[in-house]
C-alpha positions as CSV (number, residue, x, y, z in Angstrom):
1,X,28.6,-11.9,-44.0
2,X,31.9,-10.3,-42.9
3,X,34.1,-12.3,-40.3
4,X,36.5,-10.1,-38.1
5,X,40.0,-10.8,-38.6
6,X,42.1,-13.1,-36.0
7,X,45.0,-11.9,-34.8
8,X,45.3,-8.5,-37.1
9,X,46.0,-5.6,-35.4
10,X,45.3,-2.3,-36.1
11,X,49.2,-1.6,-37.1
12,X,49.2,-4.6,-39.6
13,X,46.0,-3.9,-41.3
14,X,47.0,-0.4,-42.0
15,X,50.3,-1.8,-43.7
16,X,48.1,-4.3,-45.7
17,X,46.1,-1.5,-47.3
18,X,49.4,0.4,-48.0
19,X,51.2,-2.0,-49.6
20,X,47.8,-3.1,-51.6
21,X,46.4,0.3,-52.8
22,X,42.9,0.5,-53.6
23,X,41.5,0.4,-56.7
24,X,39.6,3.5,-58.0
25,X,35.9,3.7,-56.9
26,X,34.8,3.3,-60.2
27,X,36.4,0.5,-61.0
28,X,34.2,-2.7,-60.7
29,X,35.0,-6.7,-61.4
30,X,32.0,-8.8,-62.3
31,X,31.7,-12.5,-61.6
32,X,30.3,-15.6,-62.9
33,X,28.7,-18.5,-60.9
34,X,26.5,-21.5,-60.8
35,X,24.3,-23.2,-58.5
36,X,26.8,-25.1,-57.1
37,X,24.7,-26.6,-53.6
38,X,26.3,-27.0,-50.4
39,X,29.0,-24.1,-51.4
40,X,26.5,-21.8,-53.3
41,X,23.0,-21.5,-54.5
42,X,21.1,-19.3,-56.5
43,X,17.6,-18.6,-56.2
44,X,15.5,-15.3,-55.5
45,X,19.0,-14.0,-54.2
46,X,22.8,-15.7,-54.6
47,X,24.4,-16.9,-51.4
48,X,26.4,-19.3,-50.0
49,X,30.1,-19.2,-48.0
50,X,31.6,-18.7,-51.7
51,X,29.7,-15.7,-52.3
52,X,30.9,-14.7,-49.1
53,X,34.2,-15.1,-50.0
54,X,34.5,-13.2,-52.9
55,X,31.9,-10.3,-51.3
56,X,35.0,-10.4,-48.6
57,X,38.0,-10.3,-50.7
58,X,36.3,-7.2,-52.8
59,X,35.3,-5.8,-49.6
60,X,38.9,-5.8,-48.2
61,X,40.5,-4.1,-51.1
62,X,37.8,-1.4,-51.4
63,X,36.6,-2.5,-55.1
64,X,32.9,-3.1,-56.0
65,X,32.2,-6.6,-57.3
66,X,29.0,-7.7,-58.9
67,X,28.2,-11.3,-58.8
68,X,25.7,-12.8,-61.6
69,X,24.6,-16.5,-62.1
70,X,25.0,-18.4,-65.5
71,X,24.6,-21.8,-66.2
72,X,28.1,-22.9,-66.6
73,X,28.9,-23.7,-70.1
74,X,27.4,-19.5,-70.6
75,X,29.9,-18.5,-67.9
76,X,32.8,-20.3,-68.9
77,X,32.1,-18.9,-72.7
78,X,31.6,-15.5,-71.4
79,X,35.0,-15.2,-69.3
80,X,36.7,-16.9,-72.5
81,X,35.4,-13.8,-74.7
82,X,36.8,-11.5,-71.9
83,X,32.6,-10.3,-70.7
84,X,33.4,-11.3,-67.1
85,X,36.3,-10.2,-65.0
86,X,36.4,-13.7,-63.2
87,X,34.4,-17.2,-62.1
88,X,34.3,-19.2,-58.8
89,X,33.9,-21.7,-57.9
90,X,36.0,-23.8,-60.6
91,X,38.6,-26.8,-61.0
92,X,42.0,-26.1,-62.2
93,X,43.6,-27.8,-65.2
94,X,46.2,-27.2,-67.8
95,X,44.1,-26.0,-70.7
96,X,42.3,-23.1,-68.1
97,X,45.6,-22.1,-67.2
98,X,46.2,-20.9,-70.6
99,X,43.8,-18.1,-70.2
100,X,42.6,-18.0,-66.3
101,X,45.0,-16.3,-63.4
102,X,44.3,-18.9,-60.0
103,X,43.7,-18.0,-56.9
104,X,45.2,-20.0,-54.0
105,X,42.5,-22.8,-53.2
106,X,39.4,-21.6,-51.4
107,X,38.2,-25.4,-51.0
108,X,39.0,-28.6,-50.8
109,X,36.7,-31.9,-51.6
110,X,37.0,-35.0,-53.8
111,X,36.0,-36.7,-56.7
112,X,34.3,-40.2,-56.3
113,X,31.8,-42.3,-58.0
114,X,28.3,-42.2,-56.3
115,X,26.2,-46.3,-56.9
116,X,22.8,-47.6,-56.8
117,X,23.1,-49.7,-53.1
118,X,21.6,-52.6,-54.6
119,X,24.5,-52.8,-57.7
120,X,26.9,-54.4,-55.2
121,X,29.5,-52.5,-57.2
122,X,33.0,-52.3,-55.1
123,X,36.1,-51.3,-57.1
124,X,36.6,-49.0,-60.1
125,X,37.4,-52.5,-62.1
126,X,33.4,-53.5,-61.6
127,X,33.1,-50.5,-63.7
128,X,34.3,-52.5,-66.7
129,X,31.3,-52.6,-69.6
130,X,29.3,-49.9,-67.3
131,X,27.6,-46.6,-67.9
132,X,28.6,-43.8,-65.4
133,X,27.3,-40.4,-65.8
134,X,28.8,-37.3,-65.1
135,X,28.4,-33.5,-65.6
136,X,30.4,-32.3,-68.5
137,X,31.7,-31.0,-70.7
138,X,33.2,-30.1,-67.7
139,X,36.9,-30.8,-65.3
140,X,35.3,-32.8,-63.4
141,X,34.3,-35.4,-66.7
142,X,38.0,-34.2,-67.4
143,X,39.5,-36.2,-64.3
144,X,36.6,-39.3,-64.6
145,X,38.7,-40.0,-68.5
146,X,41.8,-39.4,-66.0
147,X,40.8,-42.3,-64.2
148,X,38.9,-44.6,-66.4
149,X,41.6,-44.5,-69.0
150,X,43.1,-48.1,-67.5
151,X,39.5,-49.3,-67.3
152,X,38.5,-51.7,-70.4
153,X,35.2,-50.2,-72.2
154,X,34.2,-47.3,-69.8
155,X,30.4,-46.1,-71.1
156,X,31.0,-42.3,-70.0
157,X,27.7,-40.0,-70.4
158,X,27.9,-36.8,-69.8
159,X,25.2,-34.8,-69.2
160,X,23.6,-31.1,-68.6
161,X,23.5,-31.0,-65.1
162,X,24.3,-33.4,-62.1
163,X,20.3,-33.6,-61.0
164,X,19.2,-36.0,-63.6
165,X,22.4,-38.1,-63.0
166,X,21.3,-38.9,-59.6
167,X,17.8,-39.1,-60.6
168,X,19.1,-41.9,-62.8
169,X,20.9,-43.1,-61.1
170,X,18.0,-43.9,-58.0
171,X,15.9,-46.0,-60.8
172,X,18.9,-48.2,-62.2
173,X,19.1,-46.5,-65.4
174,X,23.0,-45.4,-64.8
175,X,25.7,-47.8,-62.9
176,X,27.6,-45.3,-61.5
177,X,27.7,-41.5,-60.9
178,X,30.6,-39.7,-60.9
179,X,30.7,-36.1,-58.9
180,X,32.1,-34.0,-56.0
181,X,31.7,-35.7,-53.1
182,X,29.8,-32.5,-50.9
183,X,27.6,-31.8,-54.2
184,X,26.2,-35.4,-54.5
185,X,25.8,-35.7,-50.6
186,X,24.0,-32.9,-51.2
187,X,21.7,-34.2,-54.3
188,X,21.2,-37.2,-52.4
189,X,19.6,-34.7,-49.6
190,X,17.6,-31.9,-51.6
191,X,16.1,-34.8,-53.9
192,X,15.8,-37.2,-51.1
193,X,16.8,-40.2,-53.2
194,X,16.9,-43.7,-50.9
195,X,19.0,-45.9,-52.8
196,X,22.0,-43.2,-53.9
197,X,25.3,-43.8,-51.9
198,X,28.8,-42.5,-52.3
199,X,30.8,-45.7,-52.8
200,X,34.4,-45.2,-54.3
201,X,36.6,-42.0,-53.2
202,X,38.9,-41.2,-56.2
203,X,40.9,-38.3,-56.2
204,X,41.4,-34.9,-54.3
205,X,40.0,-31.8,-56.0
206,X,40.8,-27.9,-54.5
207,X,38.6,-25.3,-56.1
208,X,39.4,-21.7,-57.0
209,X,38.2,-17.9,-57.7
210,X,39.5,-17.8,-61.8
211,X,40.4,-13.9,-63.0
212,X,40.2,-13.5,-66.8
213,X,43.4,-12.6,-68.2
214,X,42.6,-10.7,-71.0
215,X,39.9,-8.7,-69.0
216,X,41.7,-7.7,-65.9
217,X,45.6,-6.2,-65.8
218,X,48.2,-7.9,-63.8
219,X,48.1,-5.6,-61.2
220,X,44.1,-6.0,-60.5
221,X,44.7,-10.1,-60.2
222,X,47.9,-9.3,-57.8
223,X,45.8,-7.0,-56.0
224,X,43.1,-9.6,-55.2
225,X,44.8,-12.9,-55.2
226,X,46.8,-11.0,-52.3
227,X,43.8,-10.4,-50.2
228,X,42.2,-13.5,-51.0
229,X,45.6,-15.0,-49.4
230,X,45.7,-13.0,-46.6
231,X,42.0,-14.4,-45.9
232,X,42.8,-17.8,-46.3
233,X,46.0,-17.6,-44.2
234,X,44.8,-15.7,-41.3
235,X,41.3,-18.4,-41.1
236,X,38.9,-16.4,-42.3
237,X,37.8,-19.0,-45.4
238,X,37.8,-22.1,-42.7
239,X,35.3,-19.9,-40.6
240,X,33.4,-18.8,-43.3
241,X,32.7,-22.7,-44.2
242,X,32.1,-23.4,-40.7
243,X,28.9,-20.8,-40.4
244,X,27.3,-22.9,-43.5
245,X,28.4,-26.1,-41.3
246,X,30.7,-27.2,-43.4
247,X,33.9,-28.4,-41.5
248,X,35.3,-30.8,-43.8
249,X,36.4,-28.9,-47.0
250,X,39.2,-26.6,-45.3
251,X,41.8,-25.0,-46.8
252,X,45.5,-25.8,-45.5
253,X,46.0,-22.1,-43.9
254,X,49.5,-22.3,-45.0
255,X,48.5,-22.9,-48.7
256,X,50.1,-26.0,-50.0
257,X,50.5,-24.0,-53.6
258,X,53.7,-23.1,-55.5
259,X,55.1,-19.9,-54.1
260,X,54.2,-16.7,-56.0
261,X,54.9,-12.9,-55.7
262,X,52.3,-11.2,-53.7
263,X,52.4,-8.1,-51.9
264,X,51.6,-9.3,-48.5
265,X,54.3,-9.1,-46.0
266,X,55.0,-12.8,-45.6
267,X,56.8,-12.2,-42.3
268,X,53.5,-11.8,-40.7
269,X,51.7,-14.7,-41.8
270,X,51.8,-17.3,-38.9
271,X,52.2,-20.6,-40.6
């Protein structure tokens, strides 16, 4: 899906390709990704407005990229043995750091715990003694020990993947779920549980596109973190989200991220 550029001129897109050079045409990045429902799914073909995203970015620097879906514990293992180029869409914490380069965020949603209605549970500190299941090894059971750490006894489960939580979660055998907030809306939808409900809001999470660092050079990540920017300051991410009707995860089009080097003329970004 490609989404004309607001406000770019003729004149300015030609010095974005100068100052960005293209890479050669046999040059290719390949990606990992998961079934990740309302902001991608894989089925007979992978799609969604993060697929788009990436499709975009590659599109707008003239390099072929081939997207493949892994369940997520293979991906991660894969770009950590350098056999993908990059993954998206995924959390951002100290140990990835080590050996990921970060894009500026592409999304924004939160972390909460998701209860049975009739559990009457209201505060993290009803939590005490309690079982709450959550995807992991994974960031997001990374931030749920974040939070839990002042909470006396926490029963954390982790599990293989967020369906059976929720399942779970609908016949009392969990007390809480913890997940993204659009992913369990979403669960709560597709499996068309009754008694699932998001209850407590926790923190703010922003996910990114993650380049390999000991599979791609310096120069390929600049090249594409640059464009990716350039997408997400001119709009074109928010309206990207907004044809999959999502219009509550939006970027800040001014990027509230630590200032890097990138070769886009800053001078023309209108923030």
């Amino acid at each position: 899906m490609w989404i004309p550029f607001k406000s770019i001129g003729a004149v300015w897109f030609g010095l974005f390709l100068s100052v960005i050079p293209c890479f050669s045409f046999a040059e290719k990045l390949t990606f990992a990704t998961q079934d990740f429902p309302p902001f991608q799914t894989v089925g007979d073909e992978i799609g969604g407005p993060l697929v788009d995203i990436v499709q975009q970015t590659c599109m707008l620097i003239n390099i072929d990229c081939e997207i493949k879906a892994f369940p997520w514990r293979r991906a991660i293992l894969f770009a950590e043995t350098g056999r993908i180029h990059g993954l998206f869409a995924i959390g951002r914490n100290p140990q990835r750091e080590v050996w990921l380069d970060f894009s500026v965020p592409i999304l924004r949603s939160e972390y909460g715990f998701f209860t049975h209605r009739a559990t009457g549970i209201e505060t993290i500190n009803d939590l005490v003694n309690k079982s709450v299941g959550v995807y992991g090894p994974s960031n997001t059971s990374w931030a749920l020990q974040q939070s839990l750490s002042a909470i006396v006894n926490p029963r954390v489960e982790l599990f293989p993947d967020d369906d059976e939580i929720f399942k779970m979660l609908e016949y009392r055998r969990l007390a809480a779920a913890y997940s993204n907030r659009h992913v369990g809306m979403s669960l709560i939808q597709n499996l068309g549980l009754d008694h699932v409900q998001y209850t407590l809001p926790d923190r703010p999470v922003e996910y990114y596109i993650g380049l390999v660092k000991n599979a791609t050079t310096q120069e390929q990540r600049d090249r594409f973190n640059a464009a990716l920017h350039l997408l997400v300051s001119q709009g074109i991410v928010n309206r990207i989200l907004e044809k999959y009707a999502i219009f509550d995860a939006y970027v800040d089009t001014c990027g509230q991220v630590a200032a890097t080097e990138t070769t886009v003329p800053t001078t023309e970004i209108d923030c």
